[in-house]
C-alpha positions as CSV (number, residue, x, y, z in Angstrom):
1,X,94.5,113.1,143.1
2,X,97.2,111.5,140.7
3,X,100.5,112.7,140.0
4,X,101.9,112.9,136.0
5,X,105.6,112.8,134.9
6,X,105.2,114.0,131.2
7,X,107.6,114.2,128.6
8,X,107.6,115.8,124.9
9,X,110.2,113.8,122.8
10,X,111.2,114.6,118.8
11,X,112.2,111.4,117.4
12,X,113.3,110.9,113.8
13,X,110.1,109.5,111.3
14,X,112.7,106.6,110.3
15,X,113.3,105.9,113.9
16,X,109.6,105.4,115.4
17,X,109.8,101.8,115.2
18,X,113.3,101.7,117.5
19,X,111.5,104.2,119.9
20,X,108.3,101.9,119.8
21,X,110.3,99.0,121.1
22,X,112.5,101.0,123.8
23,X,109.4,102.4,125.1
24,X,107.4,98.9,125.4
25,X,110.8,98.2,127.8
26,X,109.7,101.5,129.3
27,X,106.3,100.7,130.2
28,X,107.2,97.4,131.1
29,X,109.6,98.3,133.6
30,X,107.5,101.3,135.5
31,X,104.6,99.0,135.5
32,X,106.8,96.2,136.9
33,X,107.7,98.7,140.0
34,X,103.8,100.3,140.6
35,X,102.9,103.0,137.6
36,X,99.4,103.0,137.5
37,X,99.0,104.0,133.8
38,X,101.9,104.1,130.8
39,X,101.4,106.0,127.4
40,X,103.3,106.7,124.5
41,X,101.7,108.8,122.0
42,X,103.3,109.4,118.4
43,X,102.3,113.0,116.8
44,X,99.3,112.8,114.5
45,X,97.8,115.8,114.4
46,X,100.5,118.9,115.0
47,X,99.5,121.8,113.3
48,X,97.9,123.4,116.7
49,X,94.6,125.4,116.4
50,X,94.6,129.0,115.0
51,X,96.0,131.5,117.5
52,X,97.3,128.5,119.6
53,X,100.9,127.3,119.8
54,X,102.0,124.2,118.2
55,X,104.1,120.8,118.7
56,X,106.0,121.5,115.7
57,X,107.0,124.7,116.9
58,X,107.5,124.1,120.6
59,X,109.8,121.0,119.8
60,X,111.8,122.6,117.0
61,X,110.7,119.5,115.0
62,X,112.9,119.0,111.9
63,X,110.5,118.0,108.8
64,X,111.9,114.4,109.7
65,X,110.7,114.4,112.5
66,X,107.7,113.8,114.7
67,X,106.5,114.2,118.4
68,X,105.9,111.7,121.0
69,X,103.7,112.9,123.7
70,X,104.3,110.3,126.6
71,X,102.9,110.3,130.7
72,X,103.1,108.1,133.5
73,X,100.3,108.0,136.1
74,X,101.4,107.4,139.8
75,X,99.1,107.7,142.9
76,X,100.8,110.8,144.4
77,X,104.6,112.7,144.1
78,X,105.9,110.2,146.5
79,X,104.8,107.2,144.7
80,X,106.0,108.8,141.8
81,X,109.5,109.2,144.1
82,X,109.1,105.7,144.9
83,X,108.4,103.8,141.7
84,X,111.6,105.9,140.1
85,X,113.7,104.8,142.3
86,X,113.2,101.4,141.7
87,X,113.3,102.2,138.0
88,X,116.4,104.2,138.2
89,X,117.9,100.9,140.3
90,X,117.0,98.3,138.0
91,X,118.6,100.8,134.7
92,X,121.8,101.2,136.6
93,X,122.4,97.6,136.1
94,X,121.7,97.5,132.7
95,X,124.0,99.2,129.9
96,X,122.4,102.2,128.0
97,X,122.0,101.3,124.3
98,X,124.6,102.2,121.8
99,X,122.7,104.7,120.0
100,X,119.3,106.3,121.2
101,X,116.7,106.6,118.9
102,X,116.6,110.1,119.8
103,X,118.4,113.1,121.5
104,X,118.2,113.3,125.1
105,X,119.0,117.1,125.1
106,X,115.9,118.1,123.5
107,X,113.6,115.7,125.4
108,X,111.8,117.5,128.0
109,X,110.2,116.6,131.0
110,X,107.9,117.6,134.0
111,X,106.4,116.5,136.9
112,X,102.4,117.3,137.1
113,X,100.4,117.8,140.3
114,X,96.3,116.6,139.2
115,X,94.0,119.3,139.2
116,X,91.1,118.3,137.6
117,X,90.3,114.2,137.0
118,X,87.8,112.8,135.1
């Protein structure tokens, strides 16, 4: 089974497009170093179904803001292990941008064992 790292990120409406282009870098690089899969998925849809919890919610989105929903595929934990440290590597010789096109302190993130695959 496949191993997940997924990530729930609020990003500012205005500043999708700067977040689009970081994250083509993004899925670039872990593709570059052995992901099997890369997605980025922009909030569409957020209001939840009745009795169910919602994006909005969960994220604290602002009304400027939207959800990105985002998950990299690896083959197992260790090649998850792997392919990050190769990622972390080639980032440590890069500078971080000036400004982020969104706050790192309210970006979560997790690391998935597969149940179920389809």
């Amino acid at each position: 089974m496949t191993y997940v790292d997924g990530f729930v990120i609020p990003v500012a409406k205005g500043k999708v497009a700067a977040y689009k282009k970081m994250a083509a870098l993004g899925k670039k690089m872990w593709m570059k170093y052995g992901a099997l899969q890369y997605f980025e998925c922009v909030g569409d849809d957020l209001d939840g179904m009745p009795g169910c919890g919602n994006f909005r919610t969960m994220a604290a989105l602002k009304s400027s803001e939207t959800a990105f929903f985002s998950f990299i595929i690896y083959k197992s934990k260790a090649h998850r292990d792997a392919v990050n440290k190769k990622v972390m590597a080639e980032m440590n010789n890069h500078p971080m941008p000036k400004s982020m096109p969104f706050d790192l302190k309210r970006m979560v993130f997790g690391g998935f064992k597969t149940l179920i695959q389809g």
